[in-house]
N, C-alpha and C positions, 0 to 999 in steps of 0.2 A: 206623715210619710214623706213629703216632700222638702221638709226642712230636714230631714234625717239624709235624705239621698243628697241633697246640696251638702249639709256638713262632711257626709265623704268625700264627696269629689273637691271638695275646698282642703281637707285634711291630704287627701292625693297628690293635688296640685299642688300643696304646701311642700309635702315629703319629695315631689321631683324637682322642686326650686332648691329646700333646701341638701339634695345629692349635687346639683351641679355648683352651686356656690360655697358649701360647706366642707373642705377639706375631711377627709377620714368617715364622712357620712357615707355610708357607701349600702344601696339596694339594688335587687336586681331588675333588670331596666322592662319587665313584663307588667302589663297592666294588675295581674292577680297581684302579686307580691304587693304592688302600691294599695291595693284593692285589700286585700290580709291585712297589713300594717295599718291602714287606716282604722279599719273596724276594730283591731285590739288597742289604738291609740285613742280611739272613743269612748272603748268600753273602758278601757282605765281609768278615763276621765270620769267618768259615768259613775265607779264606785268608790272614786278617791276623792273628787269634790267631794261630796256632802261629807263625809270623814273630816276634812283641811277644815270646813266653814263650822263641824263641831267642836273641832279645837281648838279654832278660834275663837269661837263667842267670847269665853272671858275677856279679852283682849278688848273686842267690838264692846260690848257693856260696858267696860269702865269709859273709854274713849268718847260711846254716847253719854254718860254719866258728865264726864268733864264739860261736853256741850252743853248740853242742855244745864247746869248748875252757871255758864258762863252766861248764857243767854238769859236768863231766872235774873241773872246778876246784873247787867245790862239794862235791862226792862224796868226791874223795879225798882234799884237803885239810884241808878244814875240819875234820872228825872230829879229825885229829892236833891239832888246837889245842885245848889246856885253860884254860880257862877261871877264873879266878880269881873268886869273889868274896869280897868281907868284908863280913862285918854290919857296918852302919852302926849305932852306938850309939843307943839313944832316948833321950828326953830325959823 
């Protein structure tokens, strides 16, 4: 309950930084209205997140895919390479 009440009043204070600094943003200057806007700007969040993060999995999967085959690659491979070198003669 108390992370829910901090994220309003952080999403409040956000929406009355960004009316005075953001050109065309425009709310009206009463606590409710920041107080309204807040809670539908959460709840949106609230039902759109998990929506964005299942549209992305494919994306996340192959990307973990690429890691994890580079690291597999890294680990077991590279060791087996030896490595040559020769002193360079000085002058």
């Amino acid at each position: 309950m108390r992370n829910l009440i901090l994220k309003i009043l952080s999403t409040m204070a956000s929406f009355y930084v960004a009316q005075k600094l953001v050109a065309g943003f425009h709310l009206e200057s009463t606590w409710q209205a920041y107080l309204i806007s807040a809670i539908i700007f959460l709840l949106f969040n609230l039902l759109v997140g998990p929506l964005i993060k299942l549209l992305l999995l494919p994306i996340n999967l192959l990307t973990l895919r690429r890691l994890l085959c580079r690291n597999l690659y890294i680990k077991l491979l590279l060791p087996r390479l030896e490595i040559q070198c020769s002193r360079v003669a000085s002058r």
